[in-house]
N, CA, C and O atoms as CSV, one atom per row, in Angstrom:
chain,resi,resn,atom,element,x,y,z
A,1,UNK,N,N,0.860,-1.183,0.000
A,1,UNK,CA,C,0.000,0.000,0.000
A,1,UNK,C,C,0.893,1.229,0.000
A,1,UNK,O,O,1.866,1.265,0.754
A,2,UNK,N,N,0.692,1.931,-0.568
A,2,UNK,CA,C,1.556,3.525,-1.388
A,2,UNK,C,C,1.174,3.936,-0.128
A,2,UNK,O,O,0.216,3.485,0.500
A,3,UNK,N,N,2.265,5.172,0.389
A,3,UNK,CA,C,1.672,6.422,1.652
A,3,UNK,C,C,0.639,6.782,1.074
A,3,UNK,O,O,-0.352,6.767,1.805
A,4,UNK,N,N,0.445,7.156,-0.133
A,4,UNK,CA,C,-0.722,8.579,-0.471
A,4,UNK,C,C,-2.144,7.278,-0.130
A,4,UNK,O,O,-3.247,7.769,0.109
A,5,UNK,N,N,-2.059,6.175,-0.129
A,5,UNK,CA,C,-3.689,5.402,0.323
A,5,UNK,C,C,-3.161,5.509,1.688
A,5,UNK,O,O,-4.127,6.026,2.249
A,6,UNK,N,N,-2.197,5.349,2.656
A,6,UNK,CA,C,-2.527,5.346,3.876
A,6,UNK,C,C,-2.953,6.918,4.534
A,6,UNK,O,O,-3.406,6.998,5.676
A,7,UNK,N,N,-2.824,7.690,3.985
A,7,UNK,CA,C,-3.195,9.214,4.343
A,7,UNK,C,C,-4.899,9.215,4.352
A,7,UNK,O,O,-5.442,10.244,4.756
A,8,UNK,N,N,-5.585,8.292,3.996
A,8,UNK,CA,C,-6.899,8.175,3.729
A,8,UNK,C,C,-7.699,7.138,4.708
A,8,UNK,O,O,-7.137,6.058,4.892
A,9,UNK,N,N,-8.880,7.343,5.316
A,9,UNK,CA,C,-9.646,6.421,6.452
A,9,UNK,C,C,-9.934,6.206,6.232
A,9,UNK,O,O,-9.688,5.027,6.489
A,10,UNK,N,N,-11.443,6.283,5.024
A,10,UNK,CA,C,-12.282,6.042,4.231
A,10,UNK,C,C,-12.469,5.308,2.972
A,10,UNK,O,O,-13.522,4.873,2.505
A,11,UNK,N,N,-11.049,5.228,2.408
A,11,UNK,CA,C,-10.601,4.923,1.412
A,11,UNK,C,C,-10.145,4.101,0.929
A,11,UNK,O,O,-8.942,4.362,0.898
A,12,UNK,N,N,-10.388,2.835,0.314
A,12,UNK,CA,C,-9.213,1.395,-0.005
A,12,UNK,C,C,-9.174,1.144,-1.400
A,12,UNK,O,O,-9.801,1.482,-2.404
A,13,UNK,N,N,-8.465,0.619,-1.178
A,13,UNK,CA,C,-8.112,0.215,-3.005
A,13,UNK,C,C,-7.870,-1.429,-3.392
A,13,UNK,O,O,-7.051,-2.179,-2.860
A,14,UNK,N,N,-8.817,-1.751,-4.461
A,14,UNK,CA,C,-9.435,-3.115,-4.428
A,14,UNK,C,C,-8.442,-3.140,-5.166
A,14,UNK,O,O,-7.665,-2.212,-5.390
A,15,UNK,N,N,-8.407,-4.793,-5.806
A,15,UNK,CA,C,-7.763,-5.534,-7.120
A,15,UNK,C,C,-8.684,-5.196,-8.433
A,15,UNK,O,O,-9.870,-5.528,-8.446
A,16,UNK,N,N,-8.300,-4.770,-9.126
A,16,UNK,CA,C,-9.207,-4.682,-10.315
A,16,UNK,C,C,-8.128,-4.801,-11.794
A,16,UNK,O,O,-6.957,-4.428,-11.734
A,17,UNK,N,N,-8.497,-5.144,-12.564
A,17,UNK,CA,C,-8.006,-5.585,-13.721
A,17,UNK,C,C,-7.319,-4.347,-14.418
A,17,UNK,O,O,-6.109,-4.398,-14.639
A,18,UNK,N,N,-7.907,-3.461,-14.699
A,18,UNK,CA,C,-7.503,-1.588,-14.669
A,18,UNK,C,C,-7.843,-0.946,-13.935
A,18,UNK,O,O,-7.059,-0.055,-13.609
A,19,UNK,N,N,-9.313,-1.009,-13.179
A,19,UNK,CA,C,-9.446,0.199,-12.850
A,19,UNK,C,C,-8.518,0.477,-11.191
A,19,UNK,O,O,-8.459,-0.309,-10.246
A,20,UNK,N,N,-8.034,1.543,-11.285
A,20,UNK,CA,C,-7.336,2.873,-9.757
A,20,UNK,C,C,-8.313,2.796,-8.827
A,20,UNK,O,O,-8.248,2.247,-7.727
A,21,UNK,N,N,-9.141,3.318,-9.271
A,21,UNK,CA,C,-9.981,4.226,-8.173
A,21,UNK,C,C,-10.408,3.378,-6.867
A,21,UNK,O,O,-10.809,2.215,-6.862
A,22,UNK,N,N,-10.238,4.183,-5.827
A,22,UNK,CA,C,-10.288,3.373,-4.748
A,22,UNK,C,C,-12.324,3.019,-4.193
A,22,UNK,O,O,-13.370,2.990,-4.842
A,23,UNK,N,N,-12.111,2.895,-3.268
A,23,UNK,CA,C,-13.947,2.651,-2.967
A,23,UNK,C,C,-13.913,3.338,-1.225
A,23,UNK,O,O,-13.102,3.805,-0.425
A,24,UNK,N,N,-15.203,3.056,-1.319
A,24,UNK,CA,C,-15.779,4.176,0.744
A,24,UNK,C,C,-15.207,2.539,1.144
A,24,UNK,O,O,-15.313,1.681,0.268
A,25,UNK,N,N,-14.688,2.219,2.311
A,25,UNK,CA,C,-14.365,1.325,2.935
A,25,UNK,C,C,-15.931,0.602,2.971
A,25,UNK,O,O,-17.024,1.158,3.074
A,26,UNK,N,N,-15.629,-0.723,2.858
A,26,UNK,CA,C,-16.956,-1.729,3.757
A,26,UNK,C,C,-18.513,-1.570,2.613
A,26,UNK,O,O,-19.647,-1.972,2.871
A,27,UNK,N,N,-17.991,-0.792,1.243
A,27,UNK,CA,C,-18.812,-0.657,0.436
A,27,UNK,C,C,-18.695,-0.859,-0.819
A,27,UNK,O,O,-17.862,-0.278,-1.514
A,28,UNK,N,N,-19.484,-1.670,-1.222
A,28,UNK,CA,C,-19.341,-1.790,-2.860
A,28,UNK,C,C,-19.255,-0.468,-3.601
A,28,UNK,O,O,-19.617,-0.660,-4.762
A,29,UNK,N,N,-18.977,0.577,-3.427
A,29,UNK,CA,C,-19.086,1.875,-3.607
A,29,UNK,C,C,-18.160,2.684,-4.172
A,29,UNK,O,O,-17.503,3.299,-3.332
A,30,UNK,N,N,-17.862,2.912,-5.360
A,30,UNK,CA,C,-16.424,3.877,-5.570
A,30,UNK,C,C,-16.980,5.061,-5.748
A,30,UNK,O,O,-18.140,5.347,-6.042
A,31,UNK,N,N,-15.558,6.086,-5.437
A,31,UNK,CA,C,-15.411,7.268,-5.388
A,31,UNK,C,C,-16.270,7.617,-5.865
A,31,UNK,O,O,-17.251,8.109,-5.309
A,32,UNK,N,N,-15.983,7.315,-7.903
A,32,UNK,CA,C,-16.494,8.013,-8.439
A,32,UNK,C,C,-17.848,8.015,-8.848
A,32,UNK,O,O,-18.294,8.899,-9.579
A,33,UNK,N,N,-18.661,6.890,-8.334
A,33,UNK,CA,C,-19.944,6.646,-8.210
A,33,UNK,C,C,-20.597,7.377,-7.022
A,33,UNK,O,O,-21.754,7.784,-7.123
A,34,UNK,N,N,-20.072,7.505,-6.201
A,34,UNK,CA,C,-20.135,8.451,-5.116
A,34,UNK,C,C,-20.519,9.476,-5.449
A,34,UNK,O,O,-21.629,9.948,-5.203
A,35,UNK,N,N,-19.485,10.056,-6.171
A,35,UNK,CA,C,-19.385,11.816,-6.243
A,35,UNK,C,C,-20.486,11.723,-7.193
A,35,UNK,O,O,-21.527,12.329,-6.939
A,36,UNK,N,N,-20.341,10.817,-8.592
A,36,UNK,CA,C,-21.373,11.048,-9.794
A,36,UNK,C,C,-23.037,11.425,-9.094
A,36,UNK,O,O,-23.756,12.359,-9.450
A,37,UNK,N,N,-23.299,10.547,-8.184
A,37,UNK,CA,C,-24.906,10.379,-7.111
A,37,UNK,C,C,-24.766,11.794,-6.869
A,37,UNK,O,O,-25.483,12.716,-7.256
A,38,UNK,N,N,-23.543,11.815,-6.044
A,38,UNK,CA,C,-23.736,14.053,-5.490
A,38,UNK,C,C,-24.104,14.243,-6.375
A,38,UNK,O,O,-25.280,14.035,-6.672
A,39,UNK,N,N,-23.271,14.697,-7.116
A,39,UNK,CA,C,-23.454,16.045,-8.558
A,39,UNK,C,C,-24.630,15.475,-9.378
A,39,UNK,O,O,-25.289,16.485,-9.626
A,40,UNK,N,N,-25.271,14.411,-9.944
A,40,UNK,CA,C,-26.325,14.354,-10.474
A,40,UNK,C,C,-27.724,14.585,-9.336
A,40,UNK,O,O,-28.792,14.728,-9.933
A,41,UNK,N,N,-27.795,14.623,-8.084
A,41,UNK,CA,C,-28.723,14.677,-7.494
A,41,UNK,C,C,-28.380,16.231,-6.676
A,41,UNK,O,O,-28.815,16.537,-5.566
A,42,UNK,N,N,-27.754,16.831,-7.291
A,42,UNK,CA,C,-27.461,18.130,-6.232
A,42,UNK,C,C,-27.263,17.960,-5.418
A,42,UNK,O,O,-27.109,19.041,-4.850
A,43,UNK,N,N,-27.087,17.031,-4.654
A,43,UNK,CA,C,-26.574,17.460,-2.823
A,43,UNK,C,C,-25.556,17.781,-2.165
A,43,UNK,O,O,-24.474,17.490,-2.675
A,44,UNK,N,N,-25.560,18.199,-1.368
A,44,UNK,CA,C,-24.392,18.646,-0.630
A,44,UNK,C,C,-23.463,17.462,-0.155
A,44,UNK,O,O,-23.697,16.264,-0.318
A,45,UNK,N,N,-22.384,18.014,0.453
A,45,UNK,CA,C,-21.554,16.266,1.158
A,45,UNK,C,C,-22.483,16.023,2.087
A,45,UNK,O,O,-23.239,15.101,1.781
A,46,UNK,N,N,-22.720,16.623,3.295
A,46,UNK,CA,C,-24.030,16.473,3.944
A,46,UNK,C,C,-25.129,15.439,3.646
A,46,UNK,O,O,-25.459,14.515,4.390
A,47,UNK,N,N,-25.558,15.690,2.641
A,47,UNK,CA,C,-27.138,15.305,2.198
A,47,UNK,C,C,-26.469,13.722,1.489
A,47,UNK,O,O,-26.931,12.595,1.669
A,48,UNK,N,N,-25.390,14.071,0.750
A,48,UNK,CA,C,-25.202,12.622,0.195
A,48,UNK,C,C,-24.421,11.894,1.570
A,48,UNK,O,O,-24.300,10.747,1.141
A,49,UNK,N,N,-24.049,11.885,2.433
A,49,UNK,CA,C,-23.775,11.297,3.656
A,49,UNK,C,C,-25.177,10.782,3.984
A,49,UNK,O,O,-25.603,9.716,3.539
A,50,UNK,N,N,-25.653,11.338,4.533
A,50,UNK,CA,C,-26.424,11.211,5.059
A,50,UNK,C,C,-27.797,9.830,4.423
A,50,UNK,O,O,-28.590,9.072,4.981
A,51,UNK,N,N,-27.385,10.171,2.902
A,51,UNK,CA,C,-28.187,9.249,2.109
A,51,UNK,C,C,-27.891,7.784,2.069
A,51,UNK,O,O,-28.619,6.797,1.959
A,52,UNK,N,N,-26.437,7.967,2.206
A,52,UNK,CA,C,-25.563,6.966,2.051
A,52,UNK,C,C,-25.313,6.390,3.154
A,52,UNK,O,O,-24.493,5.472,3.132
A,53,UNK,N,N,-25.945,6.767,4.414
A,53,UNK,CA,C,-25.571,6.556,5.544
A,53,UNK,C,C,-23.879,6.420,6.194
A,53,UNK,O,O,-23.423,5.543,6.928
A,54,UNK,N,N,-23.257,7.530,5.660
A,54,UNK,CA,C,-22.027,7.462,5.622
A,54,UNK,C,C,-21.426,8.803,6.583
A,54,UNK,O,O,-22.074,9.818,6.840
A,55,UNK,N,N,-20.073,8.518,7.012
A,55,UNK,CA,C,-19.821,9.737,7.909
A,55,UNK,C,C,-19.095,10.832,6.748
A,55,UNK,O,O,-18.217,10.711,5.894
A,56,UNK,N,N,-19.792,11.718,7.128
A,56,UNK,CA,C,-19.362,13.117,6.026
A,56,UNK,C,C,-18.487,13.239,5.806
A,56,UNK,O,O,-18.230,13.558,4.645
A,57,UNK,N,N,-17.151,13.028,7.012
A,57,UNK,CA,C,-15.781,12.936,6.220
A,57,UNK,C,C,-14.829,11.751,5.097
A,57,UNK,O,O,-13.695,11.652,4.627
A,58,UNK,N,N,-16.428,10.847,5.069
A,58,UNK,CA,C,-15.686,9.766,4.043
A,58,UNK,C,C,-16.231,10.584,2.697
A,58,UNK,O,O,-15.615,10.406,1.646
A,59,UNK,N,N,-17.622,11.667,2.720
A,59,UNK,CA,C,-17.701,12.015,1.269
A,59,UNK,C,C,-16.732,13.283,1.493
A,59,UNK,O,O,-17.087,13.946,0.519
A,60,UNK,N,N,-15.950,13.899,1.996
A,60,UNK,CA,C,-14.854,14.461,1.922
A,60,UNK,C,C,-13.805,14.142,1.254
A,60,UNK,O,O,-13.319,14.605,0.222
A,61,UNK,N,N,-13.375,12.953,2.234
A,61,UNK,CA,C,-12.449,12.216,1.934
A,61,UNK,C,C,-12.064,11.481,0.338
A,61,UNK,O,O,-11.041,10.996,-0.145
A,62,UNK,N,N,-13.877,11.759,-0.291
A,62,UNK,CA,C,-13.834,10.975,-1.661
A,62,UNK,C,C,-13.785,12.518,-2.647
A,62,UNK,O,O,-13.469,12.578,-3.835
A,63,UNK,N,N,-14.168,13.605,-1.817
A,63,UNK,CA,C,-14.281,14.804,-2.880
A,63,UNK,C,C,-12.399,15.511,-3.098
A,63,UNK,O,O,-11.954,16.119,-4.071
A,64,UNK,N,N,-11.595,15.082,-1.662
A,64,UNK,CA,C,-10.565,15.296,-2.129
A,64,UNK,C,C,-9.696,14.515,-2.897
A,64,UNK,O,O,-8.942,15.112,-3.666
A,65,UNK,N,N,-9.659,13.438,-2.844
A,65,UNK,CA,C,-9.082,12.636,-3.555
A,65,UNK,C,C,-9.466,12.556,-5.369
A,65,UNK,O,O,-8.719,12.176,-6.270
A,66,UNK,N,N,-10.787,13.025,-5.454
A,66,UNK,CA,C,-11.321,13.242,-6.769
A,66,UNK,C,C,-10.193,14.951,-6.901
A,66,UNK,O,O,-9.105,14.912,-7.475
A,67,UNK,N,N,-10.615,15.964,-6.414
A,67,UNK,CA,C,-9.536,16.853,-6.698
A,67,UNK,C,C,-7.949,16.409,-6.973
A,67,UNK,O,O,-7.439,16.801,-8.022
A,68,UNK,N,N,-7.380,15.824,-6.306
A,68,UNK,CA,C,-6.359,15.482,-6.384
A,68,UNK,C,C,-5.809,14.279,-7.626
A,68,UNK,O,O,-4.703,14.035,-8.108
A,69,UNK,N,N,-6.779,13.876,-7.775
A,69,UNK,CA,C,-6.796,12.250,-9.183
A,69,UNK,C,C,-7.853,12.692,-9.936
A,69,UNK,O,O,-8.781,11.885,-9.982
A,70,UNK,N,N,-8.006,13.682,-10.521
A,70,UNK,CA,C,-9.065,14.169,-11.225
A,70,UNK,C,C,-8.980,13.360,-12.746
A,70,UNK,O,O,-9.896,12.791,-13.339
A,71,UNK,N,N,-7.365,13.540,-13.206
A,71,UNK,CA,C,-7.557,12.914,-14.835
A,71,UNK,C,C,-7.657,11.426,-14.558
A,71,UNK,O,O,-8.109,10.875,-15.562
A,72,UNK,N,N,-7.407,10.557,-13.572
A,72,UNK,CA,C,-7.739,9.309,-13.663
A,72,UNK,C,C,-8.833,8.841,-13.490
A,72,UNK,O,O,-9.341,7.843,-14.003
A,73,UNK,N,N,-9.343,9.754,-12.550
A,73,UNK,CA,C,-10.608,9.318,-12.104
A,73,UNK,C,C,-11.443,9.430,-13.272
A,73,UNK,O,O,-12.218,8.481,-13.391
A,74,UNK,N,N,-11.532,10.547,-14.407
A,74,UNK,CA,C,-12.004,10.565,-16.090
A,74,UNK,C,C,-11.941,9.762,-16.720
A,74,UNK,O,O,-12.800,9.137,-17.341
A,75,UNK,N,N,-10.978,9.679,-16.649
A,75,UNK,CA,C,-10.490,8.485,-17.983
A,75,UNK,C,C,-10.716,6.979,-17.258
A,75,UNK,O,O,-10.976,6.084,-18.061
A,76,UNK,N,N,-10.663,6.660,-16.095
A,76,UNK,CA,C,-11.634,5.400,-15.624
A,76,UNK,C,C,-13.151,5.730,-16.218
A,76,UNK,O,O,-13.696,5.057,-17.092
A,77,UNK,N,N,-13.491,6.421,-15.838
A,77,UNK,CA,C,-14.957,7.028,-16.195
A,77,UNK,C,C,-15.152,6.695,-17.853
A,77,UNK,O,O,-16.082,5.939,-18.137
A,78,UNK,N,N,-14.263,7.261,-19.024
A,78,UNK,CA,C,-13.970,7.050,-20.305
A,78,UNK,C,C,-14.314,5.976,-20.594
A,78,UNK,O,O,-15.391,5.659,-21.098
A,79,UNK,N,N,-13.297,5.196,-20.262
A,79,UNK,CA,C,-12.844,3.625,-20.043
A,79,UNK,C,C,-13.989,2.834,-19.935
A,79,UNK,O,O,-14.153,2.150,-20.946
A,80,UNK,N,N,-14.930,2.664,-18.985
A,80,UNK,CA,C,-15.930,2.207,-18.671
A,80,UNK,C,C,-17.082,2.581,-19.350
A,80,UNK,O,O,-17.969,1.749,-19.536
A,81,UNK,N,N,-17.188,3.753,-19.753
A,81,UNK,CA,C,-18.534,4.177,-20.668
A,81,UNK,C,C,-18.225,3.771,-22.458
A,81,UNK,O,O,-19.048,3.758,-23.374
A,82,UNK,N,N,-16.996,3.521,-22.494
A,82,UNK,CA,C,-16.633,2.938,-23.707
A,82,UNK,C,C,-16.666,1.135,-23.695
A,82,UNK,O,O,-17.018,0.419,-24.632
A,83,UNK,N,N,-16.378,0.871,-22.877
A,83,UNK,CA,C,-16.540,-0.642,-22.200
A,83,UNK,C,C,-18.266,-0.781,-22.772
A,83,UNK,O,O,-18.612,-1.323,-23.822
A,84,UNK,N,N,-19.102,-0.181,-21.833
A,84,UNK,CA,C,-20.156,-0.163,-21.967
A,84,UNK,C,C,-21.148,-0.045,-23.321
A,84,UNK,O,O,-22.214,-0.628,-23.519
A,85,UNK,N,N,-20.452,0.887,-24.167
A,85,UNK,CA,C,-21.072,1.105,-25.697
A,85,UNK,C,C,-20.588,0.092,-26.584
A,85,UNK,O,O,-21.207,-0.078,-27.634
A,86,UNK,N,N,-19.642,-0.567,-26.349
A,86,UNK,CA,C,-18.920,-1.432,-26.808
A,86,UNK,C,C,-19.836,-2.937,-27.019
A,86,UNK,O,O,-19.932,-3.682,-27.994
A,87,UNK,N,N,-20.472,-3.000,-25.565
A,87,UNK,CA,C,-21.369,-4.161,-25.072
A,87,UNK,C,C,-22.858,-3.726,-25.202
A,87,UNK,O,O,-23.665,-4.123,-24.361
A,88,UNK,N,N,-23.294,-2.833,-26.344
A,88,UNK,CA,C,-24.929,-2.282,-26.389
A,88,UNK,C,C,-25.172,-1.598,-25.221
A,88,UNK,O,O,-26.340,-1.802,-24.890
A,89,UNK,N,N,-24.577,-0.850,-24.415
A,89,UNK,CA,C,-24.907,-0.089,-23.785
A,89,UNK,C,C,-25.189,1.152,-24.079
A,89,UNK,O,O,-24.324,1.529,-24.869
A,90,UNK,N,N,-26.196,2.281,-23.794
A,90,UNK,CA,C,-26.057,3.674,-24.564
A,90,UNK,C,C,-26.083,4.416,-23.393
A,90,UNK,O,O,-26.930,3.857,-22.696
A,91,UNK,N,N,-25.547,5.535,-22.677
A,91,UNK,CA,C,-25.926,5.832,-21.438
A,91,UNK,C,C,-26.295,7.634,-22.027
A,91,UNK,O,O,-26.721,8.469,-21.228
C-alpha cells in the first residue's frame, strides 16, 4: 500500500483488472460513483452522507481525492462508458 492510500480512512483500493480508483471502505461503492450520485442529485456532502448513511468525512475524503486524481478518475470514467457502448450499452 503507497503512503498517499494510507493518508486516507475512508478509502481502499481493491484488485481490479484496470481500474485505480479506490472505494468508501466496507462498500461496494467507488469514489467516483459516489461523487457522480452528489453532482447528479445536487446534494451537498451532507445530504449525500447522510443518504448513504455514511460519515461526512468519508464524502470528503472521496471529494478530495477526486480533486487530487481528477484525470484518472475521467479516464476510468472514459474507459468504462466505452466498455459499456462497446457491449450495447447507450448511457
Amino acid at each position: 500500500m503507497s503512503e498517499q492510500q494510507n493518508s486516507y480512512h475512508y478509502l481502499e483500493w481493491r484488485p481490479h483488472r484496470w481500474r485505480k480508483t479506490p472505494y468508501i471502505k466496507g462498500r461496494n461503492l467507488s469514489v467516483w460513483h459516489l461523487l457522480c450520485s452528489m453532482w447528479a442529485n445536487k446534494m451537498t456532502p451532507e445530504e449525500v452522507a447522510q443518504d448513504y448513511d455514511l460519515p461526512v468525512e468519508a464524502v470528503y475524503e472521496a471529494l478530495d481525492y477526486y480533486e487530487n486524481h481528477r484525470e484518472l478518475l475521467e479516464a476510468e470514467a472514459e474507459e468504462e462508458r466505452e466498455w459499456l457502448k462497446q457491449h450495447g450499452i447507450n448511457l
